[in-house]
C-alpha positions as a Markdown table, in Angstrom:
| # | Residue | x | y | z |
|---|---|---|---|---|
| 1 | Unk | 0.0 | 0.0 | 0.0 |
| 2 | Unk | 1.4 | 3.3 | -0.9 |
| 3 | Unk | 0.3 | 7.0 | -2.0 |
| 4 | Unk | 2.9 | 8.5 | -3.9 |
| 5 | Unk | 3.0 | 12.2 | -4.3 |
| 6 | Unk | 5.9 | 15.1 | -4.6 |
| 7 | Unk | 6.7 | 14.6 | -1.1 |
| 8 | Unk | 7.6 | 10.8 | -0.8 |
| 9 | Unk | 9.6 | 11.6 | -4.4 |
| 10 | Unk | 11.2 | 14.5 | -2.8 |
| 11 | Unk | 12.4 | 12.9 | 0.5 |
| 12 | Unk | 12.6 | 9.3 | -0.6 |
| 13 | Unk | 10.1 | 8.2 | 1.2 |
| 14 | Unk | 7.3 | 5.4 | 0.8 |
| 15 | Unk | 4.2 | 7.5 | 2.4 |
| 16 | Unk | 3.6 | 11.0 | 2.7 |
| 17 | Unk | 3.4 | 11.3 | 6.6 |
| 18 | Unk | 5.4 | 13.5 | 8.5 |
| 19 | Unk | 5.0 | 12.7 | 12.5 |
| 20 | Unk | 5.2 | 16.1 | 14.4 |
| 21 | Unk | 8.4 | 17.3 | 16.0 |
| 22 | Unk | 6.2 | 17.7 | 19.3 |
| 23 | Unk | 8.9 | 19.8 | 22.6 |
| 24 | Unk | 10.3 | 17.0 | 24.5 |
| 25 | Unk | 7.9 | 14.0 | 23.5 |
| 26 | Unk | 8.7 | 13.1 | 19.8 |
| 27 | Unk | 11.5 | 11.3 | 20.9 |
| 28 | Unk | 14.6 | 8.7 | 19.3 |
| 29 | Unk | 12.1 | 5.7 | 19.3 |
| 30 | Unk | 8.8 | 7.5 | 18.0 |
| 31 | Unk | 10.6 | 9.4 | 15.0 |
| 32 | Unk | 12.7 | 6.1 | 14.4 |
| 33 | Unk | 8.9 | 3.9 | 13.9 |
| 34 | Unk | 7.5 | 6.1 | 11.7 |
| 35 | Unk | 10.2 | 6.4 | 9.6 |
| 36 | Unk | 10.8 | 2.4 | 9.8 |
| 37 | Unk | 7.1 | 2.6 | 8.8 |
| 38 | Unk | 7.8 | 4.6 | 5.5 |
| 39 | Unk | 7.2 | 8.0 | 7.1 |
| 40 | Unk | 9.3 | 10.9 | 8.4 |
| 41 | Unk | 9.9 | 10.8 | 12.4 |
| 42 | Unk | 11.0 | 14.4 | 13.3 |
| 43 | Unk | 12.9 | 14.3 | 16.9 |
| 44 | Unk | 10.8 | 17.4 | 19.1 |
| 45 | Unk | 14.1 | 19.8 | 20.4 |
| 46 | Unk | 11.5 | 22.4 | 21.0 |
| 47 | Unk | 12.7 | 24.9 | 23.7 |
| 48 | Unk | 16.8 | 24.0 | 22.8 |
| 49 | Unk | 17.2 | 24.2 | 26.9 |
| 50 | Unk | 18.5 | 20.7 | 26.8 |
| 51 | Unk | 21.4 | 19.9 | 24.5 |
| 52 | Unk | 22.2 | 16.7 | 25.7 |
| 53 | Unk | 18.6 | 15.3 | 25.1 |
| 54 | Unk | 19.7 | 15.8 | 21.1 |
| 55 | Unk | 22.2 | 13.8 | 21.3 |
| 56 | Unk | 20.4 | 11.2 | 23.3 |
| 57 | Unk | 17.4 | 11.1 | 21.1 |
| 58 | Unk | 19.7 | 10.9 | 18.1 |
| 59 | Unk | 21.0 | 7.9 | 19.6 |
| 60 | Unk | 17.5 | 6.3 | 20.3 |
| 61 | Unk | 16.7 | 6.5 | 16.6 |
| 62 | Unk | 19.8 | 4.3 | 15.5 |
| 63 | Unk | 20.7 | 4.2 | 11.9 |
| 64 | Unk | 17.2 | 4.9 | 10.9 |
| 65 | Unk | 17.3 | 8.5 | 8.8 |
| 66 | Unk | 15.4 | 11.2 | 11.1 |
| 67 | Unk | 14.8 | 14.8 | 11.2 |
| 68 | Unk | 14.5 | 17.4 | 13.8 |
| 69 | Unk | 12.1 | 20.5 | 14.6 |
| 70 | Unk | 13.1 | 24.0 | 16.9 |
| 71 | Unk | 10.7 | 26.6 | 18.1 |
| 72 | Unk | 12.5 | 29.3 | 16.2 |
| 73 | Unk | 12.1 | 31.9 | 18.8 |
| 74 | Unk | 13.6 | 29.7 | 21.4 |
| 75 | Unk | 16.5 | 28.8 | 18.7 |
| 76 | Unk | 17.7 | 32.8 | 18.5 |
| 77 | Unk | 18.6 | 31.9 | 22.5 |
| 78 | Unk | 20.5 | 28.8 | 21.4 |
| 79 | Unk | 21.6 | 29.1 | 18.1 |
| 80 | Unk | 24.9 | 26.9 | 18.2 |
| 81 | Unk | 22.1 | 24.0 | 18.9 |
| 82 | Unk | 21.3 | 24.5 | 15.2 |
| 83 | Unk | 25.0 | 23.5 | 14.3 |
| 84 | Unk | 24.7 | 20.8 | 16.8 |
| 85 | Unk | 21.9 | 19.3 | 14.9 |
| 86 | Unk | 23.4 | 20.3 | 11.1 |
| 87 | Unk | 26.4 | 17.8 | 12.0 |
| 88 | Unk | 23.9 | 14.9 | 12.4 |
| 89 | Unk | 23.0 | 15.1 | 8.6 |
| 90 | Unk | 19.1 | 15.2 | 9.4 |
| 91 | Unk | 17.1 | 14.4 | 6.8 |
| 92 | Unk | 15.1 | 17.6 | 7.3 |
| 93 | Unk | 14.8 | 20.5 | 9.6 |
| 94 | Unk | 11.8 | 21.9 | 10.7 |
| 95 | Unk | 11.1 | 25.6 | 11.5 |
| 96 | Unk | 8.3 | 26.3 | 13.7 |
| 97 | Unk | 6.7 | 30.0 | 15.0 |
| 98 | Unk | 9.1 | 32.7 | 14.1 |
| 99 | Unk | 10.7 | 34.2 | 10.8 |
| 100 | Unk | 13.1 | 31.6 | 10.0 |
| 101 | Unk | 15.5 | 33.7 | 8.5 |
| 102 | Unk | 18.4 | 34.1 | 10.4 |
| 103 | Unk | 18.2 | 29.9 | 10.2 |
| 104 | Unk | 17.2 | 29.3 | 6.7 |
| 105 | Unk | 20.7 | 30.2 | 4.8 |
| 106 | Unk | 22.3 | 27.3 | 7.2 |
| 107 | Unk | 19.9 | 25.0 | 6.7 |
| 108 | Unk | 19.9 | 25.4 | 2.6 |
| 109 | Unk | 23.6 | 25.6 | 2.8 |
| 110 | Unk | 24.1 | 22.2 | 4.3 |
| 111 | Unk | 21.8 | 20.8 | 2.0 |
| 112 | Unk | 19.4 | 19.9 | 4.2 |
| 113 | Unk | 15.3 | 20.4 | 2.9 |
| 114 | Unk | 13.7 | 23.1 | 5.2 |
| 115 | Unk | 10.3 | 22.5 | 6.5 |
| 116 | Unk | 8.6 | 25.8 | 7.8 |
| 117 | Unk | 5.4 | 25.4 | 9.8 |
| 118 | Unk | 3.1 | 28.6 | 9.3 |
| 119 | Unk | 0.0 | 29.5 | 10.7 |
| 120 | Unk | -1.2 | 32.4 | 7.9 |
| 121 | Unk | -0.5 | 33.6 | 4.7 |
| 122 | Unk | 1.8 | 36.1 | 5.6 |
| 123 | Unk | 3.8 | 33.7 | 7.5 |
| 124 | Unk | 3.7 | 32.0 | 4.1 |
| 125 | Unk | 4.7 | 34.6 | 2.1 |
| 126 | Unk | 7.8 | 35.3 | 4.2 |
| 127 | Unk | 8.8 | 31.2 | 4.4 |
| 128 | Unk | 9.0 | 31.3 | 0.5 |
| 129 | Unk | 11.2 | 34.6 | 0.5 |
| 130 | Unk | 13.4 | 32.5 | 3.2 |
| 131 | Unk | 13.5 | 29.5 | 0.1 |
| 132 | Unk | 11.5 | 27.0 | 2.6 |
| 133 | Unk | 11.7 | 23.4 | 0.7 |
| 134 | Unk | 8.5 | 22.5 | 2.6 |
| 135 | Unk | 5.6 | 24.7 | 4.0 |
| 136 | Unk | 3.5 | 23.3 | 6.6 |
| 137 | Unk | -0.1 | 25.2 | 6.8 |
| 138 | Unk | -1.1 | 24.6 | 10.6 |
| 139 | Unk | -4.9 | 24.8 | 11.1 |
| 140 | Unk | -6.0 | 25.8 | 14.9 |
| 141 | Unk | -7.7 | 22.3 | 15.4 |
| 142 | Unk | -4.0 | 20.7 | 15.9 |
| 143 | Unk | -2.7 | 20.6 | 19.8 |
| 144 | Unk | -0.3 | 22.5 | 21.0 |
| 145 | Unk | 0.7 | 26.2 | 19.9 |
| 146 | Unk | -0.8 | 27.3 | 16.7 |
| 147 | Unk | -2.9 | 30.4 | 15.5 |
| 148 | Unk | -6.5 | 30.8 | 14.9 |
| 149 | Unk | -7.0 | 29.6 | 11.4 |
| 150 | Unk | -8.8 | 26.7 | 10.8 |
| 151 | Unk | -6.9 | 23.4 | 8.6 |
| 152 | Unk | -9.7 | 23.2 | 5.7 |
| 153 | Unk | -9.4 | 26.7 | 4.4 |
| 154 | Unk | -5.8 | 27.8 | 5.1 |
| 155 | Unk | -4.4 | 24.5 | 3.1 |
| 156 | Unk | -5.8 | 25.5 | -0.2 |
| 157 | Unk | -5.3 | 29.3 | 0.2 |
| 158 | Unk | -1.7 | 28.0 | 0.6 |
| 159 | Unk | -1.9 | 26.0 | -2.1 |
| 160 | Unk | -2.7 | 28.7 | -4.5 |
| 161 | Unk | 0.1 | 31.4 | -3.2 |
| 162 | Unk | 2.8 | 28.0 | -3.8 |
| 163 | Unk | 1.5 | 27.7 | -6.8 |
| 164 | Unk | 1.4 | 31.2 | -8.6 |
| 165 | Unk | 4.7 | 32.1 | -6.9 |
| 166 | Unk | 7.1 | 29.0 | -6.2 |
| 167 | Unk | 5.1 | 25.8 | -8.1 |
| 168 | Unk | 8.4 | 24.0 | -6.8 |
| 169 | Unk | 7.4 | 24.1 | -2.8 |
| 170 | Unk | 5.9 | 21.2 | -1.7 |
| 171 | Unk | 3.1 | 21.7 | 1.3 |
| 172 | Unk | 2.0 | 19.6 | 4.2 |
| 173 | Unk | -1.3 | 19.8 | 5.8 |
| 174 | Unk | -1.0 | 19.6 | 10.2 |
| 175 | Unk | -4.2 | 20.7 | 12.4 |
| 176 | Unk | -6.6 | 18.2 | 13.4 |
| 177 | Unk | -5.4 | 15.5 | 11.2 |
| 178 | Unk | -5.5 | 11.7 | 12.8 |
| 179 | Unk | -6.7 | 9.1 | 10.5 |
| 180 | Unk | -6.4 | 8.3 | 6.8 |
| 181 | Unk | -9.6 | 10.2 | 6.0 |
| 182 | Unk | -7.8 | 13.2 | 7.0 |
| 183 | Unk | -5.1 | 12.5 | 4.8 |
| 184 | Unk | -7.4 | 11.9 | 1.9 |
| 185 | Unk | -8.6 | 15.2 | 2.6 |
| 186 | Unk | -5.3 | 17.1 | 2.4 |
| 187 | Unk | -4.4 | 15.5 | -0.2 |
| 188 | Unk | -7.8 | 16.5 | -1.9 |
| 189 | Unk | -7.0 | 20.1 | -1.0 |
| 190 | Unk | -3.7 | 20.4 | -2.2 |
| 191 | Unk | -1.0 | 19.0 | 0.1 |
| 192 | Unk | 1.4 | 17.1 | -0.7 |
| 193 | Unk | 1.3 | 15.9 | 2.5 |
| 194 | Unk | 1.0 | 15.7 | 6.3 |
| 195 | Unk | 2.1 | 16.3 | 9.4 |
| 196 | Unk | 0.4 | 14.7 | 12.4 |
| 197 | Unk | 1.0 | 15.0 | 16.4 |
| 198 | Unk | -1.8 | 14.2 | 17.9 |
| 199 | Unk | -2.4 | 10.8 | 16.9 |
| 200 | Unk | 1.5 | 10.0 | 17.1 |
| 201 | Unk | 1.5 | 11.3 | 20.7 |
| 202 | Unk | -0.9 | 8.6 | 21.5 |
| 203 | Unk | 1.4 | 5.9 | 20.3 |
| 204 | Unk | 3.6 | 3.4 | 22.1 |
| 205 | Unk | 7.0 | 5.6 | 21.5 |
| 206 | Unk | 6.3 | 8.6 | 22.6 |
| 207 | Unk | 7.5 | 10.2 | 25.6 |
| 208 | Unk | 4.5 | 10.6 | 27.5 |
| 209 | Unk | 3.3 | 9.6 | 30.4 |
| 210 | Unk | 0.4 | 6.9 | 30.9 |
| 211 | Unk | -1.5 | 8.6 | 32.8 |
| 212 | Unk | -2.0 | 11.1 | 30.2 |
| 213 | Unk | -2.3 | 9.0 | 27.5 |
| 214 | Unk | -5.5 | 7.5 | 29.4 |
| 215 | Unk | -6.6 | 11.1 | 30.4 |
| 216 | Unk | -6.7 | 11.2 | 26.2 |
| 217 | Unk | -8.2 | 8.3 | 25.1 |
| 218 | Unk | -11.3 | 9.3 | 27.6 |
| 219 | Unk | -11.7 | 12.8 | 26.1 |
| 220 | Unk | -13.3 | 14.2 | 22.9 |
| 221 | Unk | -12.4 | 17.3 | 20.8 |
| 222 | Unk | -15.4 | 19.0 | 22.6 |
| 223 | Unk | -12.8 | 18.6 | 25.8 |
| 224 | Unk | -9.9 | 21.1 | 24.7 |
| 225 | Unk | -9.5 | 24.2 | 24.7 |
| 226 | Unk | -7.1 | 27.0 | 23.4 |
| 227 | Unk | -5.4 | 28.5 | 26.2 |
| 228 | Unk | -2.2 | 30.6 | 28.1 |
| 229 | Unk | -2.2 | 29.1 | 31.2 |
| 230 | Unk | 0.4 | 26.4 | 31.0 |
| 231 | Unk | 2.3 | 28.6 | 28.9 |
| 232 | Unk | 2.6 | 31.4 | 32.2 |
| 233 | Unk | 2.8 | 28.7 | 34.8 |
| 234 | Unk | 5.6 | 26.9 | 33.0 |
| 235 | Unk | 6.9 | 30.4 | 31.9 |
| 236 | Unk | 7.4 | 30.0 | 28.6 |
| 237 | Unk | 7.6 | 33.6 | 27.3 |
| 238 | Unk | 5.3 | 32.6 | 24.3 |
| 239 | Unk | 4.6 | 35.7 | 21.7 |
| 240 | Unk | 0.8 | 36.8 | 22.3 |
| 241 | Unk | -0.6 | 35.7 | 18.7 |
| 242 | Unk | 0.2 | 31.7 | 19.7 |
| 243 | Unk | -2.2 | 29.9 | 22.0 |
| 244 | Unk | -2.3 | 26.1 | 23.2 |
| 245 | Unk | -4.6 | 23.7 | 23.0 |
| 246 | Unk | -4.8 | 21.0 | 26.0 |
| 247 | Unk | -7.4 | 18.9 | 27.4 |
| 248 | Unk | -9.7 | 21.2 | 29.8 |
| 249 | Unk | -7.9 | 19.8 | 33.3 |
| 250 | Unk | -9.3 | 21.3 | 36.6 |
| 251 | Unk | -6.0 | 23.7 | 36.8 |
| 252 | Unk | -7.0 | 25.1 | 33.0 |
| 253 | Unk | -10.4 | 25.6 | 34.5 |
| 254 | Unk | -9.1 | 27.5 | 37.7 |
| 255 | Unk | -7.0 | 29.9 | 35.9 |
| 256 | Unk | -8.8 | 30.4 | 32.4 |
| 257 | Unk | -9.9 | 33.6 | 32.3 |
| 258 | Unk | -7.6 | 34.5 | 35.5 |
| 259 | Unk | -4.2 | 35.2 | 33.7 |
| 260 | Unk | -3.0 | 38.1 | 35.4 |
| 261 | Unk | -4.2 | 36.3 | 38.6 |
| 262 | Unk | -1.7 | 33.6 | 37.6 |
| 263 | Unk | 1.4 | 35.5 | 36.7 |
| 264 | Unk | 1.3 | 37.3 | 40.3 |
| 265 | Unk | 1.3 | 33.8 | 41.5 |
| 266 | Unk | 3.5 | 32.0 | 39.4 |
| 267 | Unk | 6.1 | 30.8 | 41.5 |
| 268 | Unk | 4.2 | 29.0 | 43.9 |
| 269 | Unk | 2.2 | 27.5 | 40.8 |
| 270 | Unk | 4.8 | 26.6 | 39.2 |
| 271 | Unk | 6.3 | 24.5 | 42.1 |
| 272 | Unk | 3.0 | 22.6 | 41.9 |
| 273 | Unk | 2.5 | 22.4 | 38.6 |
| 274 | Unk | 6.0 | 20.4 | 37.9 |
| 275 | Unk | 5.3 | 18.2 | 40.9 |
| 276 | Unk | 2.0 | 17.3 | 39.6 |
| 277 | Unk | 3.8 | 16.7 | 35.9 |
| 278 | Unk | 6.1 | 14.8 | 37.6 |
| 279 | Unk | 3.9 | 12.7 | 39.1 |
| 280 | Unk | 1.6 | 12.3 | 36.1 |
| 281 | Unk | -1.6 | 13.9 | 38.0 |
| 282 | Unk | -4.1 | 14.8 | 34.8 |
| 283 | Unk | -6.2 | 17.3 | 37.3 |
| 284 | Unk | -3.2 | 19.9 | 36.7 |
| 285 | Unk | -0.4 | 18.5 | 34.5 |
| 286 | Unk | -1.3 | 19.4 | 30.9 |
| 287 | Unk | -2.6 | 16.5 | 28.4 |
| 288 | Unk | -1.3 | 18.4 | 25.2 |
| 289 | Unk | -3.6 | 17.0 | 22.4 |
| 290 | Unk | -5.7 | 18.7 | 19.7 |
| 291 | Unk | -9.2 | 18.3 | 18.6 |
| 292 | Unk | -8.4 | 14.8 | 16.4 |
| 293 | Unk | -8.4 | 13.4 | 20.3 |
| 294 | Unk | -11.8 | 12.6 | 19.5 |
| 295 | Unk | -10.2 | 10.0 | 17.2 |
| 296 | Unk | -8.3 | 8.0 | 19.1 |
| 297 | Unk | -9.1 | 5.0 | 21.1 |
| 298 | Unk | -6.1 | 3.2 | 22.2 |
| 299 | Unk | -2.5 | 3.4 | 22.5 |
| 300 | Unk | -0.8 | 2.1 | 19.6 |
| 301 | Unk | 2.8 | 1.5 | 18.1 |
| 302 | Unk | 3.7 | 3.9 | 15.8 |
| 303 | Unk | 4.0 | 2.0 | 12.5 |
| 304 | Unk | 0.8 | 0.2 | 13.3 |
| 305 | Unk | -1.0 | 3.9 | 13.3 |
| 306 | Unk | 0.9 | 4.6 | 9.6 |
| 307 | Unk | -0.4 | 1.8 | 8.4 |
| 308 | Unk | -3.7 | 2.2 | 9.1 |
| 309 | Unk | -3.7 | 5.7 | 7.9 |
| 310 | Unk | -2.5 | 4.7 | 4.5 |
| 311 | Unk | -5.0 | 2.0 | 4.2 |
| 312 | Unk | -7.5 | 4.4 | 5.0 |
| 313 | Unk | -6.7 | 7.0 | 2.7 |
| 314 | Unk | -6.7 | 4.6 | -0.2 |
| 315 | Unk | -9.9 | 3.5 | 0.9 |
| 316 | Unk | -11.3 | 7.2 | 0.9 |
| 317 | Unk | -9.7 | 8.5 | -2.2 |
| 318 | Unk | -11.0 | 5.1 | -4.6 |
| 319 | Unk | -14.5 | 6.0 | -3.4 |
| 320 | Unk | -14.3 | 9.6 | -4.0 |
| 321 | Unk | -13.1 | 8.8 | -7.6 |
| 322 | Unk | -16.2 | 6.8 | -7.7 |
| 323 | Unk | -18.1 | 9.7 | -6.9 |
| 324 | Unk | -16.6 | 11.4 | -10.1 |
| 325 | Unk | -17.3 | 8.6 | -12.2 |
């Protein structure tokens, strides 16, 4: 079973699934399945306040080729990280909330395709002055930080700026995407591919812990929310125009709506807060998932969850070519 499209010709890859480079949790043995599974596992370095985790999630992927995702604000703090990760010979990079300029010309240099994850078309336009190999159009649906727009509209309007000003970029759809009827779907509205966290954070590899993952497989998309709170009591100095989307835990309840409450007591929040993360406690620790949670009903291996996927896409896009017929 395969789907071939640019993407898997342009990476050398056998399905055009890109598992998210999610802070801390897409891991050595999560990127290493997916791309054992004919995908592309992206390692998570998110903040860059832990060098040595690179190199130890490098090492959990073993020979299997790999690629690794920044928060590009974060990276201006660590930028010799960047190098760090250059020398590994990734088989991409992935650029996510920030210009990626000051990055890009390294990246390209090395030789290395650039993803850039985007949230608007401005954001797009900018990524294509940079020379991004790969745009990533992030609909607000998708967990974690992202913008406002929503996955089914922002894809195709980024379709049609790649194509009336650089036909040679390949685009990925991420937001809300779970299941191979989501993949039909991007495919259907112009991606070349995707890019999926949510479903590969409830797999068997990734670093999370099981309490959360149950906390997950009880909820639905009507139980998230988009929110700053874990953002001030972790203090993460996030820019304004990015919010997070978690499960709705008691402490998101407590302090939604109470932000300025929470920043004058941070520092006795955020003593109980990493305790309670520590300990797995779902009442305060933040289950970061997106709406697709609504999708998931079990903890998986990784490859087992591509698989799937590409069987159901196939499924989906033979009987919307019935349609046409």
């Amino acid at each position: 079973m395969t789907i071939s499209t640019r993407l898997t010709e342009r990476l050398g890859i056998t399905h055009p699934i890109i598992s998210a480079p999610m802070d801390l949790i897409a891991g050595g043995r999560l990127a290493a399945a997916v791309s054992a599974a004919g995908g592309l596992g992206l390692l998570g370095g998110g903040y860059s306040d832990e060098p040595e985790w690179f190199d130890r999630e490098f090492a959990a992927a073993g020979n299997q080729a790999v690629g690794c995702g920044f928060i590009t604000w974060a990276l201006r703090a660590r930028p010799e990280l960047l190098d760090r990760v250059i020398a590994r010979k990734p088989k991409a990079i992935f650029l996510s909330f920030d210009d990626p300029e000051p990055f890009a010309g390294r990246i390209k240099a090395a030789g290395i395709p650039l993803f850039c994850q985007l949230q608007t078309r401005a954001d797009a336009e900018r990524a294509l002055d940079c020379g991004a190999d790969v745009i990533v159009a992030q609909g607000t649906e998708g967990g974690g930080h992202g913008g406002i727009r929503a996955t089914l509209t922002l894809v195709p309007e980024i379709a049609d700026l790649i194509a009336s000003r650089a036909p040679q970029t390949l685009l990925c759809a991420a937001g809300g995407i779970a299941d191979g009827r989501g993949l039909a779907a991007a495919l259907m509205l112009g991606a070349d591919g995707v890019v999926v966290g949510t479903r590969f954070w409830a797999s068997r590899e990734a670093l999370v812990h099981p309490n959360l993952h149950d906390a997950a497989v009880a909820a639905g998309g009507d139980d998230t929310a988009r929110q700053s709170v874990l953002d001030i009591v972790r203090g993460r100095p996030w820019p304004a125009r990015y919010t997070g989307r978690v499960l709705k835990n008691a402490f998101v309840r407590e302090w939604l709506g109470r932000e300025e409450e929470l920043r004058s007591a941070r520092d006795e929040q955020a003593t109980r807060y990493r305790a309670a993360a520590a300990a797995g406690d779902t009442t305060i620790a933040a289950t970061i998932v997106g709406e697709a949670v609504g999708l998931i009903h079990a903890i998986e291996p990784a490859g087992r969850i591509v698989e799937r996927m590409v069987a159901q896409a196939e499924t989906a896009l033979r009987r919307g070519a019935a349609l046409a017929g």
